[in-house]
C-alpha positions as CSV (number, residue, x, y, z in Angstrom):
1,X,-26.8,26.2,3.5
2,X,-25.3,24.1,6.8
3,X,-21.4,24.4,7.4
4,X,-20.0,22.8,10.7
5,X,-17.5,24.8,12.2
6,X,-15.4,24.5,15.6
7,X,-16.9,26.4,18.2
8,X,-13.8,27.5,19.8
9,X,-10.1,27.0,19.6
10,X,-9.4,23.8,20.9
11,X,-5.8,22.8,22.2
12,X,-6.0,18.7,22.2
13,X,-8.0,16.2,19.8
14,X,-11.7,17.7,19.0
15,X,-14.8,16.1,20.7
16,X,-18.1,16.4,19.6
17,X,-18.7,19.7,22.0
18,X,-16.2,21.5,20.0
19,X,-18.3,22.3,16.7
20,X,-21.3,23.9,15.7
21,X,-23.8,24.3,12.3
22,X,-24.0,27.4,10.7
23,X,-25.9,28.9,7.8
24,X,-23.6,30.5,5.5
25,X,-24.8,31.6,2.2
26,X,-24.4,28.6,-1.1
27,X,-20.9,29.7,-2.4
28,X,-20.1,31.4,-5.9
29,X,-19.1,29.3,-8.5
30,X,-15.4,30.4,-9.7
31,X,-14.1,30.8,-13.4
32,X,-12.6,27.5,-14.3
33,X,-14.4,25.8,-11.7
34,X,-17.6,24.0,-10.1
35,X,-20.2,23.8,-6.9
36,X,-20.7,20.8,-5.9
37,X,-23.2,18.9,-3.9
38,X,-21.9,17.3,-1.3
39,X,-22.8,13.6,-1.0
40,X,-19.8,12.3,1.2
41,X,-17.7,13.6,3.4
42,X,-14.2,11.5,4.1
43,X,-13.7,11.9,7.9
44,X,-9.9,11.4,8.7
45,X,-7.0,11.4,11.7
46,X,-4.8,14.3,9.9
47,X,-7.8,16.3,10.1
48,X,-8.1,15.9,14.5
49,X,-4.5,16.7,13.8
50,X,-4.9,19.8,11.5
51,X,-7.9,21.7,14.1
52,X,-5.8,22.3,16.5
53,X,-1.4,22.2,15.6
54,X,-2.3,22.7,11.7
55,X,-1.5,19.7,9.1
56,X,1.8,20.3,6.5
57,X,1.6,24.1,5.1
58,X,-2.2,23.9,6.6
59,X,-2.9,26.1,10.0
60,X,-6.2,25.3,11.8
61,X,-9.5,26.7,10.4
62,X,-10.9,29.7,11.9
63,X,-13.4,29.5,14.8
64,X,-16.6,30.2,13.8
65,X,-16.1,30.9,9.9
66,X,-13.8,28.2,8.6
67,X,-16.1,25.3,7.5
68,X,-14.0,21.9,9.1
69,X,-11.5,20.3,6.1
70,X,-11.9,17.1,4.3
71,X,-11.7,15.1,1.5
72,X,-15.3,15.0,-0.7
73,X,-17.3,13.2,-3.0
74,X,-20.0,15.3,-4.8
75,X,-22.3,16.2,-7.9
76,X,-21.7,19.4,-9.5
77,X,-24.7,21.4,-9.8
78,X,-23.1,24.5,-10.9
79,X,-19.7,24.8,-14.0
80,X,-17.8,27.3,-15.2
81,X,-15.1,24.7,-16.7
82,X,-14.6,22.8,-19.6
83,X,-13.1,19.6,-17.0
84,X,-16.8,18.7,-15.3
85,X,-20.6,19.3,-16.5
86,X,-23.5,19.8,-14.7
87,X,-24.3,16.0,-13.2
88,X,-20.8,14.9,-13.3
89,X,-19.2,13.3,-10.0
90,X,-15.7,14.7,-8.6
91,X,-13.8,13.8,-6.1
92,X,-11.9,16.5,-4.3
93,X,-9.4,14.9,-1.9
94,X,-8.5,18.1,0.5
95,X,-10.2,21.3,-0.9
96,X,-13.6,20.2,0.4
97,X,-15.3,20.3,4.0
98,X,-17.9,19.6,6.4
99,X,-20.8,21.6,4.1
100,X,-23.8,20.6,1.7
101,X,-21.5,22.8,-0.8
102,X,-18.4,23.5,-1.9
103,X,-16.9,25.9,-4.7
104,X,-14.0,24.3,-6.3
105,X,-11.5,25.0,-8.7
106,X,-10.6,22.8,-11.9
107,X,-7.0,21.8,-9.9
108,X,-8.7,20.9,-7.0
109,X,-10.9,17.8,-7.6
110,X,-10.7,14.8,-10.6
111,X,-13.7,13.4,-12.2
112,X,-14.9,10.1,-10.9
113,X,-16.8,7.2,-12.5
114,X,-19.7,6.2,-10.3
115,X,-20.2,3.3,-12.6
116,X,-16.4,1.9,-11.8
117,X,-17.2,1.8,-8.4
118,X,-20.2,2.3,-5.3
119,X,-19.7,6.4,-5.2
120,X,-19.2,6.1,-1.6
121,X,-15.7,4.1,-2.0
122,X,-13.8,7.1,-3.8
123,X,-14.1,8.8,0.1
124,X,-12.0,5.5,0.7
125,X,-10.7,2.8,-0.8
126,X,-10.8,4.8,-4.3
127,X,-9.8,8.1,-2.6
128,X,-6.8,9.1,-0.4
129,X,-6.5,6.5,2.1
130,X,-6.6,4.1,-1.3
131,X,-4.1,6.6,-2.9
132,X,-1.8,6.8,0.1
133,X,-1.9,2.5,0.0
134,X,-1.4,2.0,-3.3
135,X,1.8,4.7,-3.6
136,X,3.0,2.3,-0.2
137,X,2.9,-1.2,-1.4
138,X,3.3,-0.5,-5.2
139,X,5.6,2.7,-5.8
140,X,7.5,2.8,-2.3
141,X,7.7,-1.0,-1.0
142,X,6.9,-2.4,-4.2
143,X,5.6,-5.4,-2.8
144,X,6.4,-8.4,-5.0
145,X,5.9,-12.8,-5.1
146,X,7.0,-13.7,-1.5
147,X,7.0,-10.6,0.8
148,X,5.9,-11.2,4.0
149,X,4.1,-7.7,4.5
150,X,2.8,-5.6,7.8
151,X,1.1,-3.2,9.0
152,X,-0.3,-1.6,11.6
153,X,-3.3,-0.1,12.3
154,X,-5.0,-2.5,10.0
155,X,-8.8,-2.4,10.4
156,X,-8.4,1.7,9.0
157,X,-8.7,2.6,5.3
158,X,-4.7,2.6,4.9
159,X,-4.0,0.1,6.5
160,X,-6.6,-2.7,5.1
161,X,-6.0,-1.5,1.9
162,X,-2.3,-2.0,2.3
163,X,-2.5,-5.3,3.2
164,X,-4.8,-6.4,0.3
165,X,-3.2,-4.5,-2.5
166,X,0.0,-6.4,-0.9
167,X,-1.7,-9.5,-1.4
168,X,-2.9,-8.8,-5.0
169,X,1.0,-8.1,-5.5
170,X,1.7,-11.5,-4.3
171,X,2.9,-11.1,-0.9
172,X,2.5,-14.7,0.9
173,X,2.1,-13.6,3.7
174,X,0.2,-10.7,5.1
175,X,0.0,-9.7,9.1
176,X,-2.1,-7.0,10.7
177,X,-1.8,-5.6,13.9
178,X,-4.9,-3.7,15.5
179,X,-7.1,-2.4,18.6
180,X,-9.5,-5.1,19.8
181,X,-11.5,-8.3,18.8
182,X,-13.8,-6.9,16.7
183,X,-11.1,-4.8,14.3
184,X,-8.8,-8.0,14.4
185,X,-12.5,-9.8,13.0
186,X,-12.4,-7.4,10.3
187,X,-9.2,-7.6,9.5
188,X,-9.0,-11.6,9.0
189,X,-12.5,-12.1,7.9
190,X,-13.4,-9.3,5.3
191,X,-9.4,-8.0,4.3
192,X,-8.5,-11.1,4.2
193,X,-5.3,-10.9,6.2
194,X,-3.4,-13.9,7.8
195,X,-3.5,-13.0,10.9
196,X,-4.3,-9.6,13.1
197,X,-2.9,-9.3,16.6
198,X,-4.6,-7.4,19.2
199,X,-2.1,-5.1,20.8
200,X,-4.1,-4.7,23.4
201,X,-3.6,-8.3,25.0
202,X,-1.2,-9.7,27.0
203,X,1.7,-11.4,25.1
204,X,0.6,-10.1,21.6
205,X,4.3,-9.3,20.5
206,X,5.1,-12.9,21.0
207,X,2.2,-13.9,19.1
208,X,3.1,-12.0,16.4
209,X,6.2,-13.2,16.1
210,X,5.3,-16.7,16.2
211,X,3.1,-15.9,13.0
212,X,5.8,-14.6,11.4
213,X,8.7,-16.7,12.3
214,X,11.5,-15.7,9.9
215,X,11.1,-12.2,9.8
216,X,9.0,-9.5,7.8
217,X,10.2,-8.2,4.5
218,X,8.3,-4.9,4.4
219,X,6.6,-3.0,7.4
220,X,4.0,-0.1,6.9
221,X,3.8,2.4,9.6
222,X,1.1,4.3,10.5
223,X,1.3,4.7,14.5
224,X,4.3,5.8,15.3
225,X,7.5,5.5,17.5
226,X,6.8,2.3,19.7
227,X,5.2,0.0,17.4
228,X,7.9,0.5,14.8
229,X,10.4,0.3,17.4
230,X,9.0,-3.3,17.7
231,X,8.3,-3.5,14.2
232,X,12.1,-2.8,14.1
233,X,13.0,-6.2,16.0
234,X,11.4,-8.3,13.4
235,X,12.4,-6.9,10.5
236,X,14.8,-8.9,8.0
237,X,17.7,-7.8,6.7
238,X,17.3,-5.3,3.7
239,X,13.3,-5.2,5.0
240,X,11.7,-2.5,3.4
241,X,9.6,0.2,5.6
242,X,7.4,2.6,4.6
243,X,6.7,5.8,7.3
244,X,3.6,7.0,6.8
245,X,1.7,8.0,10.2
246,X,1.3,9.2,13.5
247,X,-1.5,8.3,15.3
248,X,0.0,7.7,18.4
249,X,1.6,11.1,17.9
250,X,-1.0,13.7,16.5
251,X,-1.8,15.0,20.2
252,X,1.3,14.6,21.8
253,X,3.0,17.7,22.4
254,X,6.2,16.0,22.2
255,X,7.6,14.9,19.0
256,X,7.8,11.5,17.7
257,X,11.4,9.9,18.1
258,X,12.9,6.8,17.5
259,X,16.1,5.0,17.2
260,X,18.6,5.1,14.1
261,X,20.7,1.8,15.0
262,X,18.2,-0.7,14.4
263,X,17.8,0.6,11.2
264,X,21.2,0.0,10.7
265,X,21.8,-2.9,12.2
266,X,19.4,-4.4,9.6
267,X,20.0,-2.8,6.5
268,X,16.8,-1.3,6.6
269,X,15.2,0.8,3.3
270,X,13.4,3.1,4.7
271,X,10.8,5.5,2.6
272,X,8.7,8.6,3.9
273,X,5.4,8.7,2.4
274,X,3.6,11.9,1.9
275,X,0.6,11.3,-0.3
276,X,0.6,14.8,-1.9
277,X,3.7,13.3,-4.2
278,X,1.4,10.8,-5.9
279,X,-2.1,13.3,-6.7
280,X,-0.8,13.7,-9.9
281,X,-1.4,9.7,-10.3
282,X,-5.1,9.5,-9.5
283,X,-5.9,8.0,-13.2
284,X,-3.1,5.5,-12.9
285,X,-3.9,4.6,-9.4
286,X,-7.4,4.0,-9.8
287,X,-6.7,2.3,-13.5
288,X,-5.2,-0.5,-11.2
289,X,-7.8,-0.8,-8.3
290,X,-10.5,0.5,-9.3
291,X,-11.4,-3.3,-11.0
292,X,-10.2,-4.6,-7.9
293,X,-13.0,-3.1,-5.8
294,X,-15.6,-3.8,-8.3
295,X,-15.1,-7.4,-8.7
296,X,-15.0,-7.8,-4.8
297,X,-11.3,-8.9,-4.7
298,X,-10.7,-5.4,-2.7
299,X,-13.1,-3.9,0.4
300,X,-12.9,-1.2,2.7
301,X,-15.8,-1.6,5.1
302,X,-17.2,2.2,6.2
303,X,-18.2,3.2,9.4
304,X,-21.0,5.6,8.2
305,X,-23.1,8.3,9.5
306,X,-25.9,9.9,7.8
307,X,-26.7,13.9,7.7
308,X,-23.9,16.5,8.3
309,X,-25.2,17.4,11.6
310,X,-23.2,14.0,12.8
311,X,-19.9,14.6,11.5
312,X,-18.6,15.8,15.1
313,X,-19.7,12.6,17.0
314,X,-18.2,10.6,14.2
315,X,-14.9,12.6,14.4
316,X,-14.9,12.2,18.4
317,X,-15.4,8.2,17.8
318,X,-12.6,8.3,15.2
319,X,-10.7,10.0,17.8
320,X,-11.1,8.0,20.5
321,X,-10.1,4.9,18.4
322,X,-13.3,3.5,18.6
323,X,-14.2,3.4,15.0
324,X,-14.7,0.0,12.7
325,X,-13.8,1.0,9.2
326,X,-13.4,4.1,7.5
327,X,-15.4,7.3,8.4
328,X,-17.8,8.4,6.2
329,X,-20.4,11.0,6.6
330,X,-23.4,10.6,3.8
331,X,-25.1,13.7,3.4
């Protein structure tokens, strides 16, 4: 079978240059578990992150032998388990890769419903980035009747789905900021935000306050130090933030820093999120949207490639911040 691999150890965020497809033999299917065909392939910033400083507990794969981590969606084709049958459809949120198969065991995946929802949305909206969301604006935040919510880096999986599972909580109002026209477009137009200010013109911190003139109750973070610096400024008192990435961080060999007093000064609660807490809550999480997605209310719009031989040139896209939507390879 095909595996993608890096090529080399690489020292900053991966390009396209820096893998290569190997044939490796189909693995063994392990007691109490499954192989599983894979169908998607969940393409995500950790993971730039992870190939060359490591991610959490995580070191970087192996050149040459490690297949490249991420999250799955797949049909099992092989069981030794009493959790999934032949033809069921898992979702394995971290144990999978870039391969046509994976061997998994029965802690490592959850057993998805491809009539709840398109299969392709539990690599999204119905998977981690969805997960990572819904723990935000529900179990951190809890978002309520009246919040004006943010968040940046809107047009990505977390952060549109923050901003509609904010609305479906009844925020009133519900800002975006992101990287260019065409992600602003998707932000307003398909999520359904308020507004979405491009950070990349001139004068968009004053437009953004002007759209939010008496303040922002809860902030999601998922850049890093200088936007929630600004973030920071227009904060209420007792605003409720949520840290949750580091985009603007991953390749920086420096670490992220940022100031306490502004905190302070406005009474901030502030939450780290770490979406390994919630895996326990898949079923509940995807009890709530799950019905969401399917009657339309909830989107996440996919920037797709198809065949595993294009994973790398969708990674160095994702990258280079050039991606609309979340990254999904369809094998």
């Amino acid at each position: 079978m095909k595996q993608i691999v890096l090529k080399h150890k690489i020292s900053a965020a991966p390009t396209a240059k820096d893998f290569i497809e190997i044939d490796v033999e189909k693995p063994i299917c392990p007691d109490a578990g499954v192989v599983v065909e894979v169908k998607y392939i969940s393409v995500d910033p950790y993971v730039g992150h992870q190939l060359h400083k490591g991610h959490m507990a995580a070191g970087p794969p192996a050149p040459q032998t490690d297949m490249i981590p991420g999250g799955i969606v797949g049909e099992v084709v092989e069981s030794h388990s009493t959790k999934a049958k032949v033809g069921d459809h898992i979702h394995a949120p971290g144990a999978g890769g870039w391969a046509e198969y994976v061997a998994l065991h029965d802690d490592q995946y959850t057993v998805v419903d491809p009539k709840a929802a398109p299969l392709s949305a539990y690599a999204g909206v119905l998977g981690m980035p969805g997960l990572t969301a819904w723990a935000s604006v529900t179990q951190l935040a809890r978002v309520q009747k009246g919040d004006v919510f943010a968040v940046n880096a809107a047009a990505g999986p977390v952060g549109g789905a923050c901003g509609q599972f904010a609305r479906m909580k009844g925020a009133k109002t519900v800002i975006g900021i992101a990287g260019g026209p065409k992600k602003c477009k998707l932000v307003k137009e398909v999520y359904g935000f308020d507004e979405c200010v491009n950070y990349k013109t001139k004068g968009w911190k004053e437009t953004f306050k002007a759209a939010t003139p008496e303040g922002v109750s809860v902030h999601h973070e998922n850049v890093g130090a200088g936007q929630l610096a600004f973030a920071m400024q227009n904060l209420q008192l007792y605003g409720r933030v949520v840290l949750c990435g580091l985009a603007a961080h991953y390749h920086d060999p420096k670490p992220a820093m940022t100031l306490i007093g502004p905190m302070v000064g406005k009474r901030a609660q502030v939450s780290g999120l770490v979406v390994y807490d919630f895996y326990g809550r898949w079923e509940e999480f995807r009890a709530e949207v799950a019905p969401w997605v399917k009657s339309g209310k909830v989107t996440i719009v996919d920037d797709k490639v198809k065949g595993l031989k294009n994973a790398p040139k969708l990674m160095e896209k994702l990258m280079a911040g050039k991606n609309v939507g979340k990254c999904v390879v369809e094998l």
